[in-house]
N, C-alpha and C positions, 0 to 999 in steps of 0.2 A: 504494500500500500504506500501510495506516494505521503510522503510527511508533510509536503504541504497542505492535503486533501484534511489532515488532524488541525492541521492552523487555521484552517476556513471553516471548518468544527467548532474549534476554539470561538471565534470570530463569532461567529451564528450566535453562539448560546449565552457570547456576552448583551451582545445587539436585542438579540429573542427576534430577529428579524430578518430577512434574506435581502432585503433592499440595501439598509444600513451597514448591514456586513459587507455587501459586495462594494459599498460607497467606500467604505473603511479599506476594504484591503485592493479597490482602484479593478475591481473587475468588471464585467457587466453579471447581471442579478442569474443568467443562466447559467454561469457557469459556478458560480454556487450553489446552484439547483442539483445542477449535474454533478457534482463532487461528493453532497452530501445522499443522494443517490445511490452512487456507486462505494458508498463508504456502508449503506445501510445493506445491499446486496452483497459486497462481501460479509459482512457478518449474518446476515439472515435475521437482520430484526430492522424494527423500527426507531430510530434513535428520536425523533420529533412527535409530536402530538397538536394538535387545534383541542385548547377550549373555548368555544365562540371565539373574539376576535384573536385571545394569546394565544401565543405557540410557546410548550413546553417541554424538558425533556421527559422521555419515557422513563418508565426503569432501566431498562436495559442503557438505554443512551444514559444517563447518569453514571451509570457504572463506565461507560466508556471514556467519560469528559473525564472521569481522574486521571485512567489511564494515557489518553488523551495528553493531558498536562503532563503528566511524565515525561513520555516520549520526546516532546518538543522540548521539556529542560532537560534531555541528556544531549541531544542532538544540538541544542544550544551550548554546550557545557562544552562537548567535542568539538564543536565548529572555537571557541573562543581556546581551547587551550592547544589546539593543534594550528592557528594559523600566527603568520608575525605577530609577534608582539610593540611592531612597532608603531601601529593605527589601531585604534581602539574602534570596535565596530557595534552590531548587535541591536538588541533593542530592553528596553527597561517597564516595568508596569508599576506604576505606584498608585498606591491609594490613599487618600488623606481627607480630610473634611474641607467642606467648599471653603471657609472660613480661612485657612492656614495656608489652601494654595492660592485663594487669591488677593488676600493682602500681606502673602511674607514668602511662598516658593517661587513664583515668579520670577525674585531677583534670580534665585539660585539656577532655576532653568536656563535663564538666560545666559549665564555664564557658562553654564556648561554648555548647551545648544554651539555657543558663539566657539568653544575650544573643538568640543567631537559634532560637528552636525550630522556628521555619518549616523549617529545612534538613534534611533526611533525611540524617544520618553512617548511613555502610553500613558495618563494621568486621568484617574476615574476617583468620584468625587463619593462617600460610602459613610455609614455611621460607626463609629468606634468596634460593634460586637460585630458587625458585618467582615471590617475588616482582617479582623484576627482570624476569622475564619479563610479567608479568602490569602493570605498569608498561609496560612498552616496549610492549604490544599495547592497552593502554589501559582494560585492566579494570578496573586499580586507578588512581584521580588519583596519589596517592602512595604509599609507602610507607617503613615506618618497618624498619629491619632492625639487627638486632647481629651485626656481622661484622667483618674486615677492613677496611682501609681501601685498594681497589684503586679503579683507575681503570677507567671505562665509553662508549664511544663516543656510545652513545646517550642516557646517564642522566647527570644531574646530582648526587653525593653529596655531602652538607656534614655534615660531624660536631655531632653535638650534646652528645654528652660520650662519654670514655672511662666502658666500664660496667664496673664490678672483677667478678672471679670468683672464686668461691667452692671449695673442693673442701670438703666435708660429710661427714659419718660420725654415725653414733648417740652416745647421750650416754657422755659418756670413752671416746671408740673410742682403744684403744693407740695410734696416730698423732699424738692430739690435746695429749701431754703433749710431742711434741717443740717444737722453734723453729723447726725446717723441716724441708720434707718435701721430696723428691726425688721422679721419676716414677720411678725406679728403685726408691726405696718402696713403691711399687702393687704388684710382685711378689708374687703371689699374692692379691691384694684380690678379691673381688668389684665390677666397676662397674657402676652405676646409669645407662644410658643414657636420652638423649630421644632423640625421634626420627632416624631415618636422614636426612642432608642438613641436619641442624643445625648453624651454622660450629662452636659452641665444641666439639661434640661431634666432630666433623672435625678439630679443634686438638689434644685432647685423645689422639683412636687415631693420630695423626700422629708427635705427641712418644713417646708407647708404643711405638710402631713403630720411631720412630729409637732410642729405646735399648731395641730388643728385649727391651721386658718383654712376658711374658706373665701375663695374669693370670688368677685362678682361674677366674672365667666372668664373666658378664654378663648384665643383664637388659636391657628396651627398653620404654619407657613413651612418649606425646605428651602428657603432663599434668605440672605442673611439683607439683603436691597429692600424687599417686598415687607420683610421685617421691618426693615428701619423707618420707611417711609409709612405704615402704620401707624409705629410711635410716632414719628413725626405731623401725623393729624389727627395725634391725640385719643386711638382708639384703643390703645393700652400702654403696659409697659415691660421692659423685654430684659433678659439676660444677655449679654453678647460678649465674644473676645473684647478685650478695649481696642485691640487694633484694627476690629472693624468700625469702631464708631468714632476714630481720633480726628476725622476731620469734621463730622459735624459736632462735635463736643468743641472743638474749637470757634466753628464759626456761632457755636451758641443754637442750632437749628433744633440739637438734643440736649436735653438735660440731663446731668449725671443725679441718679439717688443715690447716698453714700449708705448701700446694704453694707451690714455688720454680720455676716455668717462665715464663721469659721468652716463648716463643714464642706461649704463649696473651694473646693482645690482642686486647678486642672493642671497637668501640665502635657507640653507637648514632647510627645516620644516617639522614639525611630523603632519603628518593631520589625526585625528579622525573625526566622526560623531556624532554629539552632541546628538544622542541619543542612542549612541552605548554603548551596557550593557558592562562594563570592569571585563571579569574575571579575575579570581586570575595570571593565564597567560601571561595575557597581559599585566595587570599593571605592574608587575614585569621587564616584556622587555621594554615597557614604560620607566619606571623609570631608568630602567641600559641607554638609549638611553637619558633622561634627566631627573637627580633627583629631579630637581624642576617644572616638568610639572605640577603637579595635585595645586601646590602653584602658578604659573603662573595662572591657567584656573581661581583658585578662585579667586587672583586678577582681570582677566578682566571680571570676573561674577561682581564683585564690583563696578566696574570702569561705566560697564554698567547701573547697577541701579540705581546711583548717575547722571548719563546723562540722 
């Protein structure tokens, strides 16, 4: 079986779409037709499914997409260790929260883009639990997440900085004149949520919950823009990175509430798979993302065997 036939696989079942796929990997839509086809007649089963309008995998096709994934990171893995090592080639899939890659990885893309443009970055935008999964099955080479700082059997997590958080309201929201705010203060607010399975949104109905407030309602947004400009006409009040809200904080459009919750702490961290092969690629983006990752991991490899 041709291995590219497993990357337009791959491709498909990220998309869930045959159009998008074929846009994504520059082909026309039949011949993704045709590959996934002749993928499902060698094996004698159905890898795709229609329910009304989504297309999902089957069983069978699920068990393939890991295998799937394999195949292409070894053939990735061979193609990077057996050709010069003088041009860095290849391609990379990271996952991180809308919030992180686009008001703080962008610089970093760019640099790298501007030294290896040879390298195809794949950047897919996912919620913290999603992530980790899609790391550990090998979708993603890494991923970049704001959450907690727990520990992971299979993942490797190294902090890259604590990220502050923000609680926001519209300009001079009544909140905004005190010196602090309590979650107890929320009583009756309307809140601005992101999406479902987001940590800091998770930290936030958490703290609510333990001091049984309830508040007046709530909305539910996956766009960190659609958020802000919400609070900015006043129709609640939001959680967010601070680095997404620094410039209307500045120009005064949002109002900072100064919440006092200890319990909310995010930070952002570079999550690998502890048995994930690091090519020459990756380290490199790695290390431009944190120059002391690889001196981190061998300290808590030390840390550990002494415990």
């Amino acid at each position: 079986m041709d291995t590219d036939y497993y990357r337009t696989f791959i491709e498909v079942v990220k998309w869930k779409n045959y159009t998008k796929a074929a846009e994504s990997l520059g082909y026309a839509q039949s011949s993704v037709t045709t590959q996934i086809k002749k993928i499902e007649a060698a094996y004698g089963v159905r890898i795709f499914e229609r329910m009304g309008r989504a297309m999902q995998l089957t069983q069978s096709g699920e068990h393939l997409y890991k295998y799937a994934l394999k195949m292409i990171s070894l053939e990735d893995e061979a193609m990077e260790r057996l050709i010069s090592k003088t041009e860095l080639n290849g391609s990379l899939t990271i996952g991180t929260v809308e919030s992180y890659a686009t008001f703080e990885l962008v610089k970093y893309f760019q640099q790298f883009n501007k030294k290896h443009p040879q390298i195809k970055l794949q950047i897919e935008s996912n919620i913290c639990s999603e992530m980790y999964l899609k790391v550990i099955d090998g979708t993603y080479d890494i991923a970049l997440v704001m959450d907690q700082t727990l520990e992971h059997d299979e993942l490797n997590k190294v902090i890259i900085r604590k990220e502050e958080m923000v609680l926001v309201g519209c300009a001079n929201h009544q909140l905004s004149k005190r010196k602090r705010v309590t979650v107890k203060d929320l009583k009756g607010e309307k809140i601005i949520y992101t999406e479902k399975g987001c940590s800091y949104r998770m930290m936030l109905e958490q703290a609510l919950k333990r001091e049984g407030v309830c508040c007046n309602s709530s909305l539910e947004f996956n766009g960190i823009e659609i958020i802000k400009r919400c609070v900015d006409s006043g129709l609640g009040v939001a959680l967010l990175p601070k680095i997404t809200v620094e410039q209307e904080l500045k120009e005064g459009t949002l109002s900072l509430l100064p919440l006092d919750e200890a319990s909310i702490e995010v930070y952002v961290q570079l999550v690998v798979h502890k048995k994930k092969w690091m090519s020459p690629a990756l380290k490199e983006f790695i290390q431009l993302l944190n120059p002391q990752y690889f001196d981190e991991l061998r300290q808590e490899d030390n840390k550990s065997k002494i415990s």
